[in-house]
N, C-alpha and C positions, 0 to 999 in steps of 0.2 A: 625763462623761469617758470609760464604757467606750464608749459610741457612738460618739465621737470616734476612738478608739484603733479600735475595731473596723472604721468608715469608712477610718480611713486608711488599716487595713492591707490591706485588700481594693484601694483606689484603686494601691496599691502593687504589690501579686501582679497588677491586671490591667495595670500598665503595663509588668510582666517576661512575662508574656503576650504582647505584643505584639513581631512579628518586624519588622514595616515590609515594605518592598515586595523584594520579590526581586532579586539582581545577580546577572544571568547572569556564567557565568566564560566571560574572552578566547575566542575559539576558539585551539586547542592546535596551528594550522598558521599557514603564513605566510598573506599576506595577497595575493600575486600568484604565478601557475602557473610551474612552472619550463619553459624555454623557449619563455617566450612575451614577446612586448614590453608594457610598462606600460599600464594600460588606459587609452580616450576619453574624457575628460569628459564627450563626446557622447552616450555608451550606448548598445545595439544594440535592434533591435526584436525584439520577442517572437517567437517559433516556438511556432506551433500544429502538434499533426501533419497536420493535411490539407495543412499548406505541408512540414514536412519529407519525408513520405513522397508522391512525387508520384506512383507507378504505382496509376493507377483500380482494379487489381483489387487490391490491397494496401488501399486506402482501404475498400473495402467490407468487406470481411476483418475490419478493424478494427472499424470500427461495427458490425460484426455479433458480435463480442468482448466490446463494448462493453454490448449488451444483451443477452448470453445469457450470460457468464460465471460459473461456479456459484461462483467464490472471490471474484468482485465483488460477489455478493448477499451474500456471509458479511457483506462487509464494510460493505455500507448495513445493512445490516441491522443488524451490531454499533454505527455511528453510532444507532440509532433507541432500540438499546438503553440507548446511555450519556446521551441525550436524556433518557429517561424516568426514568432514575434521577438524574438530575439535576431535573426535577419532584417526586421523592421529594424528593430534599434542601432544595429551594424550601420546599417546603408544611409542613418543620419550624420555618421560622422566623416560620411564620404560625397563627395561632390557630386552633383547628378549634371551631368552632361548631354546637351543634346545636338542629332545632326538634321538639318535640315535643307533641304531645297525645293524648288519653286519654280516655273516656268509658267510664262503668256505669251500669247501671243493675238494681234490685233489688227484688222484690214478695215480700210474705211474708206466706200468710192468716193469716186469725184464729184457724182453728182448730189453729195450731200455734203461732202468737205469744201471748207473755207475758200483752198486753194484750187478747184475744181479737178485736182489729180488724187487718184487714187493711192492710199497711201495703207502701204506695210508695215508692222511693226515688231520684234518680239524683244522680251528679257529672260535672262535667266537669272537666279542668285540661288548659290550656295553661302549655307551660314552654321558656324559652331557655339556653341551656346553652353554660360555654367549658371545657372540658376542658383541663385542664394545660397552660397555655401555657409554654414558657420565654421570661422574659425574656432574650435576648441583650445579658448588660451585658460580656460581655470576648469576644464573636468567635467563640466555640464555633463556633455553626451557623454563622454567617456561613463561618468556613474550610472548614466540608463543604459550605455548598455553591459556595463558589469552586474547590474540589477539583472536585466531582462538574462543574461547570463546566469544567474546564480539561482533565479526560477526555473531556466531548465533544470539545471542537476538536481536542485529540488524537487521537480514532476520527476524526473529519471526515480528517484530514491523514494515518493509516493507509489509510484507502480510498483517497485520490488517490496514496499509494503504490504500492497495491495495482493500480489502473491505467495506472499511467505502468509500470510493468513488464508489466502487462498486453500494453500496446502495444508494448515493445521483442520480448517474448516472439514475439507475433506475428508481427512482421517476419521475427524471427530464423530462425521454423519455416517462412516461404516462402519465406524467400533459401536454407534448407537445399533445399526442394523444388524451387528453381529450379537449383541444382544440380544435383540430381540428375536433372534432366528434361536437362537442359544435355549432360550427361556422357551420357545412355542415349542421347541423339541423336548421337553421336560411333562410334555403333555401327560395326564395322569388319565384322564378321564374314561376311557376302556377299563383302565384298572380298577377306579373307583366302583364302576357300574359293576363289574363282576366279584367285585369284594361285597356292595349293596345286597346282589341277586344272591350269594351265596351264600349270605346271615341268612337273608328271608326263607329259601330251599331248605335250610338247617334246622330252622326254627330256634335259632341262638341270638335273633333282635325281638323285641315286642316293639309293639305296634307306635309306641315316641319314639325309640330310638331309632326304627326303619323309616321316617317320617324325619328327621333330623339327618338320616344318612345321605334321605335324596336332596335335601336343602344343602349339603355338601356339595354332591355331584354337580347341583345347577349351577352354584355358585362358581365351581371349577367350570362349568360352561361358559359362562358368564365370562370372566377371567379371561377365555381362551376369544373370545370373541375380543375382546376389549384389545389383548396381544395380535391381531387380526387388522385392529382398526389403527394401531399406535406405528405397526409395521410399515400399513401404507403409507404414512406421513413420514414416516423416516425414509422410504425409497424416494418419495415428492422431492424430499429436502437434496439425499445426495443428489437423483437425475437433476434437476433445478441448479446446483453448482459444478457438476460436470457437464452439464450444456446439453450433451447429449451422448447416451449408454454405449461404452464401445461394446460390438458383437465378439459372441465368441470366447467370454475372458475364462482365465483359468480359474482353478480351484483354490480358493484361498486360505488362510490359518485361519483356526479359533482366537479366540478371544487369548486361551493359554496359550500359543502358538507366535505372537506376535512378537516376543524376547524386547518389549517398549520397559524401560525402568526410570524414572524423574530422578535423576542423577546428575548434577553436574561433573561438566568433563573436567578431569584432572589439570588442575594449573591452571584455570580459565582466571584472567584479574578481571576488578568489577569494574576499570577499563571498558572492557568490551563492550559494555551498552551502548559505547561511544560510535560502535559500526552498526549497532543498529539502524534499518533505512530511516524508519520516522526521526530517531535521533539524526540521523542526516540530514533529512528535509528540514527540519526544522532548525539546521544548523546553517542552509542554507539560504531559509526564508529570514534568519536575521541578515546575511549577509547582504542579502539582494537591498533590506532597507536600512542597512549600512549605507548602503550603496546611493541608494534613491534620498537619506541625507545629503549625501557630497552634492549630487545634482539639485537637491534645491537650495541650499546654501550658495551653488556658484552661479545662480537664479540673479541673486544681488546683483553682479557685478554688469559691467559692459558687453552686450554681444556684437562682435565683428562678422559681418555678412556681403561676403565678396559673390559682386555680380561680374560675368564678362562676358563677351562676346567677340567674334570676329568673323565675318563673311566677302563675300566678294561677289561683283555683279557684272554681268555684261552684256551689250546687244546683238551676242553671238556665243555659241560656243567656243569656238577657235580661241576667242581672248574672253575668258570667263576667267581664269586667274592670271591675267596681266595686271589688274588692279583690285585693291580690296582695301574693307576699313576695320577697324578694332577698338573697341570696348572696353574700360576696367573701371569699376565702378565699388568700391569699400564704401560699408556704410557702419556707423556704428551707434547702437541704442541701448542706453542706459534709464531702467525705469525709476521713475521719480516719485509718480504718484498715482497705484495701481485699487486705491480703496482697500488696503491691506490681504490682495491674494499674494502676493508674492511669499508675505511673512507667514501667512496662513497656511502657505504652502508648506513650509518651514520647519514651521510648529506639526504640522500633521506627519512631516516624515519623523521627526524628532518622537514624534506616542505611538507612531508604528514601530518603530525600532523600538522602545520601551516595551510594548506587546510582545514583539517578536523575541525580544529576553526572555519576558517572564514565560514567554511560552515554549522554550528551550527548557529552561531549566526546569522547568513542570513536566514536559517528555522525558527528559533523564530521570526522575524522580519517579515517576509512573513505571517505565521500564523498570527501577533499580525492585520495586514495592513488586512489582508483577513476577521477577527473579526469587524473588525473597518469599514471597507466596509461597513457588510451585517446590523450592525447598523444603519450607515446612510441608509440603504436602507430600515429600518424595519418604519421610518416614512416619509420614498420618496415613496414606494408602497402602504402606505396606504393612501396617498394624493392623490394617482395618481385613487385608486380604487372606494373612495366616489366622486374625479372631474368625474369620468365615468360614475358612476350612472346618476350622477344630470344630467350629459349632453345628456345621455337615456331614464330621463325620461322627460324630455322639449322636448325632439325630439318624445319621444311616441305623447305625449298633441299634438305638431304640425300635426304629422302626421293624427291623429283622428279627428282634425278641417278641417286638407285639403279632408279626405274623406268627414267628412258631408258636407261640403260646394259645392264639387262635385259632390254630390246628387240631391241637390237645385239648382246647375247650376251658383255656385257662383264662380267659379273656372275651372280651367281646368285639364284634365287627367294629362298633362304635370308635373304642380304641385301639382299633387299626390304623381307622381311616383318621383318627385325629394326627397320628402319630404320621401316617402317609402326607397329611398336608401340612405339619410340621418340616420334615423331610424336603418337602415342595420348598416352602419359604424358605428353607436357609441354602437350597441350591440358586436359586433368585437371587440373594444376598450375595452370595459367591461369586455369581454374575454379574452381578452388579459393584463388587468391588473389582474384579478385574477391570471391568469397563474403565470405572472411577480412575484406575492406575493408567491405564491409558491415555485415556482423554488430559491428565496432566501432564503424561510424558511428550503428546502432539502440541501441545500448549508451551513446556519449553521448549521447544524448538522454535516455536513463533518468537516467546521471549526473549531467546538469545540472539536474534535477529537470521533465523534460518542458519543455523552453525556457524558463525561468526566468531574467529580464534584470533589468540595473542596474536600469532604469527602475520596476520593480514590487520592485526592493529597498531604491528610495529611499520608495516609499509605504512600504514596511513599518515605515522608522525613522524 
């Protein structure tokens, strides 16, 4: 009866041990992007970056990113790590086995032995050996190591995070650079001097306004210097994330050149954020303390720990296995009273997996907001790049009526040059919406978890 009683209660405590399988919670947004039409049944095809990012020198840039980056080695590397510790946790729920054997041998004369004869002696033993194995009867190991499991794929889906920004990074630091090449080539300042010197030779400035002409000119020096020092920091920044500058690269597109548009792709559901990596990892960092619940819950219960052994011994080779002895030794310990680690243990996996929720559904949220952003911004930049235009080229029209008319002497150098640095800023502006349009188009690419389609979100489920 008490074995009865003792089975059953143990069959009990390990069936309150047991969590079952994990329900991920809803994601915490809607299910389709605002302002956008209902998605294709159809689904859209994948985007790789060699299709999104079409300029050849940008593509090398990347791949060369790709294998030199010192925060993407952290990151395999960190994968190789949560690998190996997950081999840790494998090899607990398995038996460690060992071989061993042994030989002496002993001479001892006569004339110091008992028996006054010299005496010979050897042994040999071979011996097989299981060191404390646990039995796994309620899941302990098994949860560490579906845990230490469920942290690799977690590092695995950190690192593709780590380079899907990688590559937006990159982008982001040539479209800065193309800029700025863009803008230093708008260089005015020969112009300005020979528009200066050719009031003065005229006699068409007095003496303020030739005096005001060249506080122009410096100022456009100025400028040109300041684009000189903004350039260097932007090449810092790319060389610094491409590791190091591949030789030789080709010619790449303008800023106009690049065909980038903040567009999402046709039929894409808001689903998708769902393949995003960081939404992965962190779908897999609840899992893991899912997981590390079950093992401290089956913490409570009895652990069974089977020792054995069996060897054999003898005072020759020839009969080293004519005789032999064997070992089996079950023990089993049930803790009673540990100063409450056991429950503490408990309680701590039980608010890491609390964590581990809210901080799921905070990544899906962040993501859904970060999508939702670069929408609004796919017809704020494109507003912003045709007001650019228009206002580039009514300042071209002005600036070409103030020079003809300073030809003719209907005008003064003065307002030439105000009109030329007019002229100046709003091709800047130009430049700099373009850029703007870019930097958001490499940004949703990051967002969308590096082209991440229905099609690879219907394998996932």
């Amino acid at each position: 009866m008490v074995r009865c009683a003792a089975l059953s209660a143990a069959l009990v405590l390990g069936a309150c041990s047991s969590i079952g399988e994990l329900q991920l919670p809803p994601p915490p947004v809607d299910g389709a992007w605002p302002q956008q039409p209902a998605p294709d049944p159809a689904g859209s095809a994948p985007v790789h970056w060699h299709s999104y990012f079409a300029d050849p020198r940008l593509r090398i840039l990347i791949a060369a990113a790709l294998d030199n980056n010192r925060d993407l080695r952290i990151a395999m590397a960190r994968v190789q790590e949560a690998r190996a510790q997950y081999g840790y946790a494998k090899a607990d729920r398995l038996p460690t086995i060992n071989l061993g054997g042994s030989g002496s041998f002993s001479k001892t004369p006569g004339d110091i032995g008992a028996t006054g004869s010299t005496i010979s002696g050897e042994r040999y033993d071979l011996s097989l050996s299981m060191i404390s194995f646990e039995a796994d009867l309620w899941g302990r190991l098994a949860g560490l190591s579906d845990a230490a499991k469920s942290n690799v794929l977690a590092t695995q889906a950190a690192q593709k995070t780590v380079q899907i920004a990688l590559i937006a990074d990159v982008a982001t630091a040539y479209f800065a650079l193309l800029q700025l090449d863009e803008t230093a080539a708008l260089d005015t300042r020969e112009q300005t001097a020979q528009l200066v010197a050719k009031g003065r030779d005229a006699g068409g400035v007095n003496e303020a306004e030739y005096q005001q002409s060249l506080g122009i000119l410096e100022s456009t020096r100025a400028a040109s210097e300041a684009l000189d020092y903004q350039r260097s920091v932007a090449f810092n920044r790319l060389q610094f994330l491409v590791g190091k500058m591949p030789a030789n690269l080709p010619d790449g597109g303008t800023l106009a050149q690049q065909g980038l548009t903040v567009k999402l792709p046709a039929g894409l559901p808001g689903d998708v954020l769902l393949l995003r990596p960081d939404v992965i990892a962190a779908e897999y960092r609840l899992r893991a303390a899912h997981a590390n619940v079950g093992a401290a819950r089956a913490a409570f219960l009895p652990k069974i720990l089977l020792t054995a052994g069996a060897g054999v011994a003898s005072a020759g080779l020839s009969s080293l296995f004519n005789a032999g002895s064997w070992t089996f030794q079950p023990a089993l310990s049930l803790p009673l009273f540990d100063g409450g680690r056991t429950a503490s243990g408990r309680d701590l996996a039980d608010a890491r997996k609390e964590i581990a929720i809210a901080e799921y559904e905070k990544t899906i949220q962040l993501a859904f907001r970060e999508v939702a952003d670069l929408l609004a911004a796919s017809s704020s930049t494109g507003r912003q790049l045709r007001a650019a235009l228009a206002v580039e080229s009514a300042q071209k029209f002005r600036f070409e009526m103030a020079v003809a008319r300073a030809e003719v002497g209907l005008t003064s150098t003065l307002d030439v040059l105000d009109a030329q640095r007019e002229l100046l800023a709003a091709r800047q502006s130009t430049i700099q919406a373009r850029r703007t349009q870019l930097d958001a188009a490499a940004q949703l690419y990051r967002a969308l978890g590096g082209g991440q389609t229905e099609t690879q979100l219907a394998q996932k489920n």
